[in-house]
C-alpha positions as CSV (number, residue, x, y, z in Angstrom):
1,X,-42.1,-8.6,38.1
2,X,-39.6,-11.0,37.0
3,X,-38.5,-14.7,37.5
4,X,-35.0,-16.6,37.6
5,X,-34.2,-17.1,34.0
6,X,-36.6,-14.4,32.7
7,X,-35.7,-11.2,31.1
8,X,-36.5,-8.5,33.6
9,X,-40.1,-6.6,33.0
10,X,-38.3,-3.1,32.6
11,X,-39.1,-1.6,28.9
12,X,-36.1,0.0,29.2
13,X,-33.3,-3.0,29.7
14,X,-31.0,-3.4,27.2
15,X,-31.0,-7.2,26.7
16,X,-27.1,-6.2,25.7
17,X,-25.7,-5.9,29.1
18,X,-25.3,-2.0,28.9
19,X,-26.9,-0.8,31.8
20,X,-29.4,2.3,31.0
21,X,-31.2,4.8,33.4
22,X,-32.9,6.7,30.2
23,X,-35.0,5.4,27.2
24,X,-32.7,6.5,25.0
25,X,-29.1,5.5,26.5
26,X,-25.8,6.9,25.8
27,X,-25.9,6.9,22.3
28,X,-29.7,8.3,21.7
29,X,-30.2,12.3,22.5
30,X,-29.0,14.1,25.0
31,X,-30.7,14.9,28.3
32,X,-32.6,18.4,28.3
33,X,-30.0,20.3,30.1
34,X,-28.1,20.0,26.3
35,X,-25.1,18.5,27.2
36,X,-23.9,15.2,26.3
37,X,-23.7,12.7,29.3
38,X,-20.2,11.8,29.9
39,X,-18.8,8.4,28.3
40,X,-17.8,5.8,30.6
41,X,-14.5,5.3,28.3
42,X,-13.1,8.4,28.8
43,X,-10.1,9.5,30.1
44,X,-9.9,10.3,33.8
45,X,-9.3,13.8,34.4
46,X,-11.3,14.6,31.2
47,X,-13.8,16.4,32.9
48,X,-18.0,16.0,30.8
49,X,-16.6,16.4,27.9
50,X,-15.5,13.2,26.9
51,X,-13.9,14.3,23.9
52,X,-11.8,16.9,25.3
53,X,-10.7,20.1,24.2
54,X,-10.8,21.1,20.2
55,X,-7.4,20.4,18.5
56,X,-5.4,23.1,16.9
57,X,-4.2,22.6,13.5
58,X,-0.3,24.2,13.7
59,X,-0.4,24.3,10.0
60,X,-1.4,26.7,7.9
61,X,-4.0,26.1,5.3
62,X,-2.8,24.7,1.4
63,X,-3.9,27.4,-0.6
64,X,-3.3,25.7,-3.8
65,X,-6.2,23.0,-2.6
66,X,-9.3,23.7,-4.0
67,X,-11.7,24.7,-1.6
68,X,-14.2,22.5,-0.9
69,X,-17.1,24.6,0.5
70,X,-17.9,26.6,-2.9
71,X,-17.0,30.2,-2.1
72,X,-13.4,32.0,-1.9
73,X,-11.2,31.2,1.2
74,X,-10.0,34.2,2.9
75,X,-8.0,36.7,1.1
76,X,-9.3,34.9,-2.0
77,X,-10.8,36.8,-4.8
78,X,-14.6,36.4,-5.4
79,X,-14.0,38.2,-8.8
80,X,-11.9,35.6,-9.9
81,X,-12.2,32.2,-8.7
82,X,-9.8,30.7,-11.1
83,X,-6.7,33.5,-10.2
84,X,-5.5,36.6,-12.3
85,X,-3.1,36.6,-14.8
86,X,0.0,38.1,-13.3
87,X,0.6,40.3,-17.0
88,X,-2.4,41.7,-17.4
89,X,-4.4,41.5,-13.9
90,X,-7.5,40.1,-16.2
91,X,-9.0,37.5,-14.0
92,X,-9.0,33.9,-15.5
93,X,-11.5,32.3,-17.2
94,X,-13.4,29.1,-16.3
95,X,-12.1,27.3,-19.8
96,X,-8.9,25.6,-19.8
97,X,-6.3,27.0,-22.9
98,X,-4.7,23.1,-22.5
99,X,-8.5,22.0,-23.1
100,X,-8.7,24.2,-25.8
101,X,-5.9,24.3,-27.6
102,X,-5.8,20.3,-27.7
103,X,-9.3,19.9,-28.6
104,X,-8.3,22.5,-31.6
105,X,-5.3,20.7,-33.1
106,X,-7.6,17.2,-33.3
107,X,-10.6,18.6,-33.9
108,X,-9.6,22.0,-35.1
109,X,-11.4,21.8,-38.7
110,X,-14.5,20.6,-37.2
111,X,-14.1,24.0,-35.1
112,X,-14.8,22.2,-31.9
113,X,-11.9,24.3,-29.6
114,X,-13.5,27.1,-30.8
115,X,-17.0,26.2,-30.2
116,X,-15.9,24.9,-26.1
117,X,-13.8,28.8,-25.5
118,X,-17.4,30.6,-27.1
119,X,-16.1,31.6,-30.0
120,X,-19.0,30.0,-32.0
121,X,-18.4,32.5,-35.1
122,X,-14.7,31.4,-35.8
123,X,-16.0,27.9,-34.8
124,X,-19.0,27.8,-37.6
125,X,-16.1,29.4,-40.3
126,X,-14.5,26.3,-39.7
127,X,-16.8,23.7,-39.7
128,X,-18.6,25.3,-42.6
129,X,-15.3,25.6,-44.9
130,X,-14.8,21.8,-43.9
131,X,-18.0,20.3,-44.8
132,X,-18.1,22.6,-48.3
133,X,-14.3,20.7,-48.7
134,X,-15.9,17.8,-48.4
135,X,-18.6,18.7,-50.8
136,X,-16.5,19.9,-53.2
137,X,-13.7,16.8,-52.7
138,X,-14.6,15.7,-56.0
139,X,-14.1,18.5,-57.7
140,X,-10.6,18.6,-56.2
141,X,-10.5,22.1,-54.5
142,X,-12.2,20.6,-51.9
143,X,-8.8,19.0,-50.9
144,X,-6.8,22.3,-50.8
145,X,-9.7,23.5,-49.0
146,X,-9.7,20.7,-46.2
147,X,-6.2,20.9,-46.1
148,X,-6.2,25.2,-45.3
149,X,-8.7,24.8,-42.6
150,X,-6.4,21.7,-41.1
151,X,-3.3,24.2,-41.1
152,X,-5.3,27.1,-40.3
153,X,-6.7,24.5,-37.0
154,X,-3.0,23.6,-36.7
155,X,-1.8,26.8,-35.8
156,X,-4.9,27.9,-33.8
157,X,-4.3,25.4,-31.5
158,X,-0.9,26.6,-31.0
159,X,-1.8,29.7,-30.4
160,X,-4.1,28.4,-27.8
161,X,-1.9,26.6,-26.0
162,X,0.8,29.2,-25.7
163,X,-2.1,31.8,-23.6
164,X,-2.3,34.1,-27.3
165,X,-6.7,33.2,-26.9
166,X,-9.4,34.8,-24.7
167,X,-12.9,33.5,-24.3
168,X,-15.8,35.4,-25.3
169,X,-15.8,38.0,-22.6
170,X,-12.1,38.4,-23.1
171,X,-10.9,36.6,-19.9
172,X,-7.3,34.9,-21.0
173,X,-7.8,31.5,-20.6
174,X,-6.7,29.7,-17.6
175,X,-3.3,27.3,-17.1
């Protein structure tokens, strides 16, 4: 029982002024029959779904969006997630030839845009002709050494960014 001034003796007031029937109120779980108890705010006519009818997007969807849930959107090709290339019908592979082919003309005679498509034999050539360069700087072939395997990088990298490289399972590398 409660006096003037005193907070009534129902457990279930809410000292807010929202006025509550339940223990758990509009914004706690749903009564057992499963659906939501109507809002007071909604719009008259709405019927008990306060939220009204789903909207319809008129617009197709982006296809050049990425898609966000991980698997191939409809119509999409699960064999190749990254396209196919229109010439040969090869899908794509996951490495990027603009990756590649500028990792290649800065780091070329360390072999390093060989080593990121998985080309790690071409890639070790490289790196191992530069470090004997550098060995053999003082004997002074080591600088037309250094200086084939930077043109030889040079030119690689080209190639790589022109589309002329495939990764190791011979997938062209993707735009």
């Amino acid at each position: 029982m409660s006096h003037p001034g005193q907070p009534p003796n129902d457990p279930y007031h809410d000292p807010y002024g929202y006025p509550s029937g339940d223990p758990h109120g509009q914004y706690g779980f749903p009564p057992a029959g499963g659906q939501p108890p109507s809002a007071p705010h909604s719009a008259p006519g709405a019927g008990h779904q306060p939220w009204g009818p789903a909207p319809v997007n008129p617009y197709p969807p982006n296809p050049y969006l990425p898609n966000p849930y991980g698997f191939a959107p409809m119509g999409g090709d699960p064999y190749a997630p990254y396209g196919r290339d229109p010439m040969s019908g090869l899908p794509y592979s996951g490495k990027s030839k603009v990756v590649a082919g500028l990792l290649q003309i800065f780091f070329g005679t360390l072999g390093v845009g060989r080593f990121y498509i998985g080309d790690n034999q071409t890639g070790g050539i490289q790196l191992g002709l530069t470090l004997v360069g550098f060995v053999t700087l003082f004997f002074f072939i080591g600088f037309f050494l250094i200086l084939a395997v930077s043109l030889w990088a040079l030119v690689d990298g080209i190639i790589m960014l022109t589309g002329g490289v495939t990764d190791t399972h011979g997938y062209p590398l993707r735009p």
